[in-house]
C-alpha positions in Angstrom: -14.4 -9.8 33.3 -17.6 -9.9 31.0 -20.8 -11.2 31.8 -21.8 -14.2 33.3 -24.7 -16.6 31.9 -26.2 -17.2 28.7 -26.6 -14.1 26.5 -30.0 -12.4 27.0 -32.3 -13.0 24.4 -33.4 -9.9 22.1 -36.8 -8.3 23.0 -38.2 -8.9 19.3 -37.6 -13.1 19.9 -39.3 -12.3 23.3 -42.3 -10.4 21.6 -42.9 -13.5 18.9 -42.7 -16.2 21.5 -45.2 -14.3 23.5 -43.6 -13.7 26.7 -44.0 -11.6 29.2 -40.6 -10.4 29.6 -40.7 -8.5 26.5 -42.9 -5.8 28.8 -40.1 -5.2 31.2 -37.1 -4.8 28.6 -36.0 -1.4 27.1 -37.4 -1.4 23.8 -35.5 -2.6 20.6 -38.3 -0.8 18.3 -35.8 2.4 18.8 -34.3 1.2 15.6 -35.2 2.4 12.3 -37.5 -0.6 11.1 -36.6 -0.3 7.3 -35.2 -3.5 5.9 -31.3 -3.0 5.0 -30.0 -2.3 1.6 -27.6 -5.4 0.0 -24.3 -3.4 0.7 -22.6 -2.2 -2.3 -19.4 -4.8 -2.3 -21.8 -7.6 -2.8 -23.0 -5.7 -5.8 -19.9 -4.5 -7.0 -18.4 -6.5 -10.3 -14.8 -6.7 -10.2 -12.7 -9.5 -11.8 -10.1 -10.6 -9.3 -10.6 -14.8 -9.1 -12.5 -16.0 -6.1 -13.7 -12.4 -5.0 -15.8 -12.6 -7.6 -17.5 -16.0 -6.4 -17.0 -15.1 -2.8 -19.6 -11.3 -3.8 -22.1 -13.6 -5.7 -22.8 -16.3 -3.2 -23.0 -13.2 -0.2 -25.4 -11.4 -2.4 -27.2 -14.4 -3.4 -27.3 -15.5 1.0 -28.5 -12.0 1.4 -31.2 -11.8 -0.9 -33.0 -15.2 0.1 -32.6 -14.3 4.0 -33.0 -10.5 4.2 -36.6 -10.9 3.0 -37.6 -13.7 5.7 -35.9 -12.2 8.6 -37.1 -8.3 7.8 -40.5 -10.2 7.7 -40.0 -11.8 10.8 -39.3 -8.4 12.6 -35.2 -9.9 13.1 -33.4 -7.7 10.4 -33.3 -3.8 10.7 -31.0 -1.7 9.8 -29.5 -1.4 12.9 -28.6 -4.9 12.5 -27.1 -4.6 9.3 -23.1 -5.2 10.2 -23.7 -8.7 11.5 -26.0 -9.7 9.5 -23.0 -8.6 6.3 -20.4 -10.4 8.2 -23.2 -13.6 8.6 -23.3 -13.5 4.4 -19.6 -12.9 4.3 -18.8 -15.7 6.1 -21.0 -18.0 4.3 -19.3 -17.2 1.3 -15.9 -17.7 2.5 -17.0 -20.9 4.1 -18.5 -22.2 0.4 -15.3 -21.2 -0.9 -13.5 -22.9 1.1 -15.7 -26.2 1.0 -15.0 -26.3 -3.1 -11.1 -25.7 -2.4 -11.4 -28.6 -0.1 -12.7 -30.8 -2.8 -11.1 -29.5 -6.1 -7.4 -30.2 -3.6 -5.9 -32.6 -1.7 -6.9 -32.6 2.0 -3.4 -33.6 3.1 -0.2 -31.7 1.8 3.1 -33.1 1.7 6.0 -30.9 3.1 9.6 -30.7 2.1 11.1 -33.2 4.2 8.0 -35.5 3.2 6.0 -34.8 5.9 1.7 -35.1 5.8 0.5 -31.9 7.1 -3.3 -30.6 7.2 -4.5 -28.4 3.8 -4.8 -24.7 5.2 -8.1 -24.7 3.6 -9.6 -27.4 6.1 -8.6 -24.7 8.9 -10.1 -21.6 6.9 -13.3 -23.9 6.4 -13.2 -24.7 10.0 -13.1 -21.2 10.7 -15.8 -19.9 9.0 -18.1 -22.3 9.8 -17.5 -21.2 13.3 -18.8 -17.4 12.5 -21.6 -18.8 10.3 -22.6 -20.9 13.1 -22.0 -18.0 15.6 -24.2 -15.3 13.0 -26.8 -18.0 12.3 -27.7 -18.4 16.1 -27.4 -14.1 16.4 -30.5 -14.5 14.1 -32.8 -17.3 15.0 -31.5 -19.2 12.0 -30.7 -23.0 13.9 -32.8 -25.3 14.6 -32.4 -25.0 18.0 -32.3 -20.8 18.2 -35.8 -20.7 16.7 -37.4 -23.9 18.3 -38.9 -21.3 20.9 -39.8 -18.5 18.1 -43.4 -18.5 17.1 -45.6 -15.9 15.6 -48.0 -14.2 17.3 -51.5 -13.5 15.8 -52.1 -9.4 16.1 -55.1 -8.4 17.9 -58.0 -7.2 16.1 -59.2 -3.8 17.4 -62.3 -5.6 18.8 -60.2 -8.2 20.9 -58.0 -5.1 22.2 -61.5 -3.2 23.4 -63.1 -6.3 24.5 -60.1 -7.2 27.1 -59.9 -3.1 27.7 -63.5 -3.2 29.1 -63.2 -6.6 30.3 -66.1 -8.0 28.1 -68.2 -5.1 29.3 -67.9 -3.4 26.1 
């Protein structure tokens, strides 16, 4: 059986919203702080249809959010994997949408039967992980409602609560 309860929420969220609890958790900052490389299949420029489309709008997802989030102190590269899968998904899910437009969103079987397009379930389904990925990162409205930044201390302000105002 896995664990009961909402998941816990990483240190680096805890350390922006100011909280205390930050203090008493093992620290993420472990990690090697560099900002991830794009992976080399988003790069890579093959001609095979909607894998083409499907590496462009991932590497395009990945370079407008790697920036923020590495900024943000939410992307490492220890965090890499999701954060792929996050892009991946997003692509699927946009490829998906257009399949839903440019086709009918009933089929008609054999016997004349109305059944559901498979891409409505594909979309459905990646929407899911996107949604799922997007909340791993802060990137909902209501995953980052609680995330603010927190001004550093200046060197003076670190001494002056040191000494209590004695200094």
């Amino acid at each position: 059986m896995g664990r009961r309860g909402p998941k816990p929420t990483p240190t680096t969220v805890l350390k922006l919203r100011g909280s205390w609890r930050a203090k008493n958790r093992p620290q993420d900052d472990k990690l090697d702080q560099k900002r991830p490389a794009c992976p080399k299949r988003f790069i890579t420029k093959r001609k095979t249809g909607d894998g083409e489309s499907i590496r462009k709008v991932a590497k395009s997802t990945w370079d407008r959010l790697a920036p923020q989030l590495h900024a943000a102190g939410l992307l490492v590269d220890g965090y890499r994997e999701p954060f792929e899968c996050l892009c991946d998904s997003y692509a699927r899910y946009v490829l998906a949408c257009s399949k839903c437009d440019d086709l009918a969103m009933v089929d008609v079987t054999d016997k004349g039967n109305n059944v559901q397009s498979p891409w409505i379930a594909i979309r459905n389904k990646m929407w899911e992980q996107v949604y799922k990925g997007a909340a791993c990162f802060g990137l909902t409205p209501a995953d980052i409602s609680g995330v603010r930044a927190m001004e550093k201390p200046t060197v003076e302000d670190a001494k002056q609560r040191f000494f209590g105002g004695a200094g």
